[in-house]
C-alpha positions as CSV (number, residue, x, y, z in Angstrom):
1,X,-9.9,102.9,-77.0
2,X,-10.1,105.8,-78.8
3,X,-8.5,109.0,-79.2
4,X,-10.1,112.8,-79.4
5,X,-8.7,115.7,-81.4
6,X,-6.9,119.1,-79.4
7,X,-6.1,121.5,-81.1
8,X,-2.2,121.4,-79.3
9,X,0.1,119.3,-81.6
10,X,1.0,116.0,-79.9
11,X,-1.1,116.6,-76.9
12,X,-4.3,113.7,-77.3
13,X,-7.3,112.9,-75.2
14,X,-8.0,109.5,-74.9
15,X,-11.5,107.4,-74.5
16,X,-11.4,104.0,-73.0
17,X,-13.9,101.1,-73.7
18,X,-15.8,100.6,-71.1
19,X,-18.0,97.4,-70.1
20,X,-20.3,97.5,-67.7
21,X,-23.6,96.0,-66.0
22,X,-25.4,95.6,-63.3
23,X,-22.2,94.4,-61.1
24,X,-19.8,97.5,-62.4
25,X,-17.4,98.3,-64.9
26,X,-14.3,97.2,-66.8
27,X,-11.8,98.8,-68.5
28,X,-8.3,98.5,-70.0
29,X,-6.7,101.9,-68.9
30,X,-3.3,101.2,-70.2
31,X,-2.1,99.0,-72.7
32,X,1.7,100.2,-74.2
33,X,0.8,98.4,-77.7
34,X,-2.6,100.2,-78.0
35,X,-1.3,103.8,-76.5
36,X,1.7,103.6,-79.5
37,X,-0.8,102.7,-82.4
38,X,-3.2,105.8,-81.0
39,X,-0.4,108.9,-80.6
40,X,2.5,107.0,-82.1
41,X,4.2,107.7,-78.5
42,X,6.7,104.4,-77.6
43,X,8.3,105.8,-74.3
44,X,8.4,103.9,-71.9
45,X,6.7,105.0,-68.6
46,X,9.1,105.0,-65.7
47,X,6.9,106.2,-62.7
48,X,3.3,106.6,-61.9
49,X,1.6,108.9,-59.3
50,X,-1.2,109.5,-57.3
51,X,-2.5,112.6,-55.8
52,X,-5.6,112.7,-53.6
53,X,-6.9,117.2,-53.6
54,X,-10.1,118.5,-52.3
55,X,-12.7,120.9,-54.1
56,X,-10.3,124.2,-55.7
57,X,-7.3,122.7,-55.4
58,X,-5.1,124.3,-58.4
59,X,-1.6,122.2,-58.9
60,X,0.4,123.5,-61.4
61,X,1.4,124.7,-64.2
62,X,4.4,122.1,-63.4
63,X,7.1,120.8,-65.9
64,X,11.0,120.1,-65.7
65,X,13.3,121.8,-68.3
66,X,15.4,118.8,-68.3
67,X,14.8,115.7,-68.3
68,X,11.2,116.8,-69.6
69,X,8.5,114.5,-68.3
70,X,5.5,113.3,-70.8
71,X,2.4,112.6,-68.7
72,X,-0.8,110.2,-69.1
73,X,-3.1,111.3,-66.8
74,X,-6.8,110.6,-65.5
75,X,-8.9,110.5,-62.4
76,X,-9.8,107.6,-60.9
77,X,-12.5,109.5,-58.4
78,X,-14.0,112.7,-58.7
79,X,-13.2,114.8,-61.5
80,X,-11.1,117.9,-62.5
81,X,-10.2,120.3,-64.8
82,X,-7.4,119.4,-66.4
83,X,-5.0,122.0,-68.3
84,X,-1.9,121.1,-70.6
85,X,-0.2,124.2,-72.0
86,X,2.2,124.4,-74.9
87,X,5.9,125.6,-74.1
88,X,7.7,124.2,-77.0
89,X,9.0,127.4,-78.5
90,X,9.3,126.3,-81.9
91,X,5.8,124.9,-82.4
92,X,2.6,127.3,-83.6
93,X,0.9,126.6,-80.7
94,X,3.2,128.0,-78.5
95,X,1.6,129.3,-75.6
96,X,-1.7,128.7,-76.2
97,X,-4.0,126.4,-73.5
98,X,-6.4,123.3,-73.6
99,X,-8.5,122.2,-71.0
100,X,-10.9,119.1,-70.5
101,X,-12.7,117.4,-67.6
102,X,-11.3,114.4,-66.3
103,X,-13.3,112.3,-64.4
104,X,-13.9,109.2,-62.6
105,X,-17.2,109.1,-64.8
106,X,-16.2,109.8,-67.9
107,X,-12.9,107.5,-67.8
108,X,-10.9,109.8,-70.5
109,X,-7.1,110.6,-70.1
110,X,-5.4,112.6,-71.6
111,X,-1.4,112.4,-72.7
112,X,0.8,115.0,-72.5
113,X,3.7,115.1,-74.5
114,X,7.2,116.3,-73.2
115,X,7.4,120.3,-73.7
116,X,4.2,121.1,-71.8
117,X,3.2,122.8,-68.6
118,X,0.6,121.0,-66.7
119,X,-1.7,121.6,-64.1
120,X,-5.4,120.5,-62.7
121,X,-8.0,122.0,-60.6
122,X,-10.2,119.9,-58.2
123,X,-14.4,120.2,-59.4
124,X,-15.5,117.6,-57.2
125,X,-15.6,117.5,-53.1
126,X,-12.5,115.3,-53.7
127,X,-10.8,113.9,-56.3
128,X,-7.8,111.0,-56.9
129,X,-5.9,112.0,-59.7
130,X,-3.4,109.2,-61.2
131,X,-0.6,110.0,-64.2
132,X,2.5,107.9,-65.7
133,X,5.2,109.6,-66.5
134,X,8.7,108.7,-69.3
135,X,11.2,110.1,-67.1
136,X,11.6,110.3,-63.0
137,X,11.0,113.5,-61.1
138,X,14.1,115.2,-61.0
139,X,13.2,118.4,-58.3
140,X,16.1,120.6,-59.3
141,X,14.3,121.2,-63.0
142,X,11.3,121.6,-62.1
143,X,9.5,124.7,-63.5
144,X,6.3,126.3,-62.7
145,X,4.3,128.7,-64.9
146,X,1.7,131.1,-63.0
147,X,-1.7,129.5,-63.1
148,X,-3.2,132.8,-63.9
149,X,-1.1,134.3,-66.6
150,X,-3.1,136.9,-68.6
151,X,-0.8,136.1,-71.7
152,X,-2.3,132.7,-71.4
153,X,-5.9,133.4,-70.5
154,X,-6.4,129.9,-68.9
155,X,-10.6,130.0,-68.3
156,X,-10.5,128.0,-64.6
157,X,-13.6,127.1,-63.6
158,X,-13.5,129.0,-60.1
159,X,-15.5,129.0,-57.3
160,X,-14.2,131.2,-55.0
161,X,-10.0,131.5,-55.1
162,X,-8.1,128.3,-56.0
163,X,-5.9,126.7,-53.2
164,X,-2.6,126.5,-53.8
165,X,1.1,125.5,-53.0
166,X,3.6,127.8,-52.3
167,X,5.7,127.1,-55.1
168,X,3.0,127.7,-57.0
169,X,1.8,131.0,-55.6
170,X,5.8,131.6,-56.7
171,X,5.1,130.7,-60.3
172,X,6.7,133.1,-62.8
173,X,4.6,134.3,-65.9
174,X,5.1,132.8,-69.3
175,X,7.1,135.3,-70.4
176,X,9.8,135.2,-67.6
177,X,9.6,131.0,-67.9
178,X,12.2,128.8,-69.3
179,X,10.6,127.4,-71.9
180,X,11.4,125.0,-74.6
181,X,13.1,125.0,-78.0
């Protein structure tokens, strides 16, 4: 495995190994002693989960306040575009956005450290999206930041309007968010 640069401070994109033939593929997606020598993360993931969306679904920008959640995520089929979005108030990227296509093709992950908003959109007819998290979902902190936010200037890759949950057609914008320290 191997890890790609962001520009977001903690927040790293992952690239598996991948073996393959004529029969298929193999690949180690997870492997703690590997994943702490890459980001220098040692959490220990408590819960994993797995979403199925169709083509324009938009989930997120989720996080909890407390008991903040980091995230390893990747697609297992399909693909997406996958946002993380920095709400640490103290660091220099505060605010700011990266986004990256996940897919069942190119295998890549990407972890997201506690302290970030995170939210996908569905590129493919269908896609299976799969993430560990280091703490349990805990539904009376959990935070939503609008998808579209101007002050963040997320660059979705529409087409047509996005599908989304009521809570997060009730998302607040950034600067109305608990965010932080």
């Amino acid at each position: 495995m191997k890890t790609i640069a962001t520009p977001l401070a903690g927040l790293v994109l992952l690239e598996p190994r991948v073996f393959g033939d004529e029969r298929g593929f193999f690949y180690e997606s997870f492997n703690a002693r590997t994943f702490a020598e890459l980001t220098g993360v040692t959490a220990a993931f408590v819960q994993d989960n797995h979403s199925r969306s169709a083509r324009n679904v938009l989930r997120g920008l989720h996080y909890q306040i407390e008991q903040a959640q980091g995230k390893l995520v990747r697609v297992s089929s399909g693909a997406v575009f996958d946002v993380a979005v920095d709400l640490r108030k103290s660091s220099a990227t505060f605010g700011q956005w990266y986004g990256v296509e996940l897919s069942a093709d190119n295998k890549r992950q990407l972890w997201i450290p506690p302290g970030f908003a995170h939210g996908f959109m569905v590129t493919s007819e269908h896609a299976e999206f799969l993430y560990k998290t280091t703490d349990y979902w805990a539904p009376e902190h959990e935070r939503a930041v609008l998808w579209n936010d101007p002050a963040i200037g997320i660059e979705w890759p529409l087409d047509g309007a996005p599908l989304l949950s009521g809570k997060d057609q009730a998302a607040v914008p950034l600067a109305e968010a608990e965010v932080f320290a």
